[in-house]
C-alpha positions as CSV (number, residue, x, y, z in Angstrom):
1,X,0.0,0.0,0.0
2,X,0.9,3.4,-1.1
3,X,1.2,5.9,1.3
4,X,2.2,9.1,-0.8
5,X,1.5,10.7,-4.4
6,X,3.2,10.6,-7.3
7,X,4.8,13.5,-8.9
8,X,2.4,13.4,-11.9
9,X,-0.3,13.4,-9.4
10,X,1.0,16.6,-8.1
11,X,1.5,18.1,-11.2
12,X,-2.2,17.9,-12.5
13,X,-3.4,19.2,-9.0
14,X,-1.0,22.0,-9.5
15,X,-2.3,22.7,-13.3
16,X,-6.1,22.3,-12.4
17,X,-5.5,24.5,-9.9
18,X,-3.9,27.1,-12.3
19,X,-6.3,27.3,-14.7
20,X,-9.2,27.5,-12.3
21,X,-7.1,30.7,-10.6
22,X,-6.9,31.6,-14.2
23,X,-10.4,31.9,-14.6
24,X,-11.2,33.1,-10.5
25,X,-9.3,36.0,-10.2
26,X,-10.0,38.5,-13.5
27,X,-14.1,37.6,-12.6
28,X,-12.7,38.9,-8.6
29,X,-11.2,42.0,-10.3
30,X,-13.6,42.6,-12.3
31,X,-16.9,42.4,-9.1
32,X,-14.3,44.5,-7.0
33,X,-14.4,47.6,-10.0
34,X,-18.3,47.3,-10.7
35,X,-18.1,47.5,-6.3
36,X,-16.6,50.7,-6.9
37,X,-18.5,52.1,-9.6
38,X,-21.8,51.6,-7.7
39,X,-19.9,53.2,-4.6
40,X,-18.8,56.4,-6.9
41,X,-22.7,56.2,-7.8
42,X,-23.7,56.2,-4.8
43,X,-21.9,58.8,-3.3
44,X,-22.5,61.2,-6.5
45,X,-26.7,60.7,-5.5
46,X,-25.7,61.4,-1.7
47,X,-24.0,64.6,-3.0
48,X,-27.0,65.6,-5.5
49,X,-29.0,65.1,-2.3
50,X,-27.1,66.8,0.6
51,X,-26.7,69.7,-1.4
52,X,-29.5,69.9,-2.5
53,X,-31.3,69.7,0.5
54,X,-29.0,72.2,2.3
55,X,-30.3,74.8,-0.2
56,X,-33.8,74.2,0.0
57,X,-33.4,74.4,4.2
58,X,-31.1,77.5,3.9
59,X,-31.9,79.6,0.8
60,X,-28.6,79.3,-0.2
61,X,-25.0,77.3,-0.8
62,X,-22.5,78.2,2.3
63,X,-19.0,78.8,0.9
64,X,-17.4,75.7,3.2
65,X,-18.9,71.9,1.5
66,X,-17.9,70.4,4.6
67,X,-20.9,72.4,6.1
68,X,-23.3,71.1,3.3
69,X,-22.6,67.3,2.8
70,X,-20.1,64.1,3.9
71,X,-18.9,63.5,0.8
72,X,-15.4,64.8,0.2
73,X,-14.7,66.8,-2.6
74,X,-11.1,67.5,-3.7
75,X,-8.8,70.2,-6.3
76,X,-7.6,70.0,-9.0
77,X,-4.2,68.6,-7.1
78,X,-6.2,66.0,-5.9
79,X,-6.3,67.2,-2.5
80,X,-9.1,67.7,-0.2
81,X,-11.6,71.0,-1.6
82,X,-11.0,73.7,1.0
83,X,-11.7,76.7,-1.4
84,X,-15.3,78.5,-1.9
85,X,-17.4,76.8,-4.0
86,X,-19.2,79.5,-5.3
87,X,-16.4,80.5,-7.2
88,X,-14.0,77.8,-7.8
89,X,-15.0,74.3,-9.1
90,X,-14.3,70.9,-6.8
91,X,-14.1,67.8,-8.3
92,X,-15.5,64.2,-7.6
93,X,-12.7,61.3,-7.5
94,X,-12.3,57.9,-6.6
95,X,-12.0,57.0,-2.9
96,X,-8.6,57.1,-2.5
97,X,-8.2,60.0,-4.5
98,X,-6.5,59.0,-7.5
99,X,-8.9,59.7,-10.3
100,X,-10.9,62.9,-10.4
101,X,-13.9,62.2,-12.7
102,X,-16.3,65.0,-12.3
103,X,-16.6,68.7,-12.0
104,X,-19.1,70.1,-9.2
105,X,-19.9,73.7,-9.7
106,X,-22.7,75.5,-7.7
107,X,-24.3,78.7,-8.7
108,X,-26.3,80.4,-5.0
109,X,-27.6,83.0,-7.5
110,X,-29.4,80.7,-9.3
111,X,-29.7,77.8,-6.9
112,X,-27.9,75.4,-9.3
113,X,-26.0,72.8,-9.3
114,X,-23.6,71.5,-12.2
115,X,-21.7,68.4,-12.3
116,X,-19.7,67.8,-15.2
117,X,-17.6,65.2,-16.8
118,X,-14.2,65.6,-16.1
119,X,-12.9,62.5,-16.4
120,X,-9.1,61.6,-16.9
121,X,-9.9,58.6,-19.1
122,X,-9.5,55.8,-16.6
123,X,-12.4,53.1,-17.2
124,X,-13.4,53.6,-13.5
125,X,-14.3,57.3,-14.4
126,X,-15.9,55.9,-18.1
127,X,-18.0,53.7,-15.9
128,X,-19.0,56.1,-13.5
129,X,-20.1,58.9,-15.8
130,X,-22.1,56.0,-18.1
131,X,-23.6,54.9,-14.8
132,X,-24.6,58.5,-13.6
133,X,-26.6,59.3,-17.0
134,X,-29.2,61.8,-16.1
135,X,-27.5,62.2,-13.0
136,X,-24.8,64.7,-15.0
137,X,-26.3,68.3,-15.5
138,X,-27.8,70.7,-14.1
139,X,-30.1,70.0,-11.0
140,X,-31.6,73.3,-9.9
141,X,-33.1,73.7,-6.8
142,X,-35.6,76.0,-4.5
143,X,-36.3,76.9,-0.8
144,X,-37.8,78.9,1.4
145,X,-35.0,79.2,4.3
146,X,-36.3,76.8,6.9
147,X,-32.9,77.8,9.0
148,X,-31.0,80.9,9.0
């Protein structure tokens, strides 16, 4: 009786095992970047939202965006937006700040709101403008100021 395998034995469990990895890991890669996209889209309708909201409550867009939504906005260096955006444009990126893929531009004296494609040609930025469809434009609010 036998008590170990043969080399041949090893090598076709070493093969099958290859070709299922082969198979495995681009369908992995691939779930983890459609993840993302529906993330980015996510966050982009959270944005839309907060924002919107905070102009209907208050009448008007406050300078700081950290005052108006969660989301994080950055520059066009790719670091975190601290400027006013009522006059200088922020940008939507990926998490971990790598990509930028939008332009977000708010008008108080019209109550507007513009995101824009601004995409650097990554396919996680083609995705998540495809993805956002109706959701890039104009999206013009109103309010009353609930708050002051």
């Amino acid at each position: 009786m036998r008590s170990a395998f043969t080399m041949i034995e090893l090598v076709f469990v070493i093969v099958i095992l290859g070709i299922l990895a082969s198979v495995a890991i681009p369908k992995l890669v691939a779930t983890r970047d459609d993840a993302e996209v529906a993330a980015g889209i996510q966050r982009v309708s959270s944005l839309i939202t907060d924002l919107g909201s905070y102009y209907t409550s208050h009448g008007k867009f406050d300078n700081n965006v950290s005052l108006m939504t969660n989301e994080q906005l950055v520059d066009s260096a790719k670091a975190l937006f601290s400027g006013n955006i009522n006059t200088t444009p922020a940008y939507f990126s990926n998490t971990a700040k790598t990509k930028i893929c939008l332009k977000v531009v708010v008008d108080d004296a019209n109550g507007t709101l513009n995101i824009a494609a601004a995409s650097d040609g990554s396919s996680y930025c083609n995705a998540l403008i495809t993805g956002l469809g109706s959701m890039i434009g104009v999206h013009r609010f109103g309010g009353s100021v609930i708050y002051n």
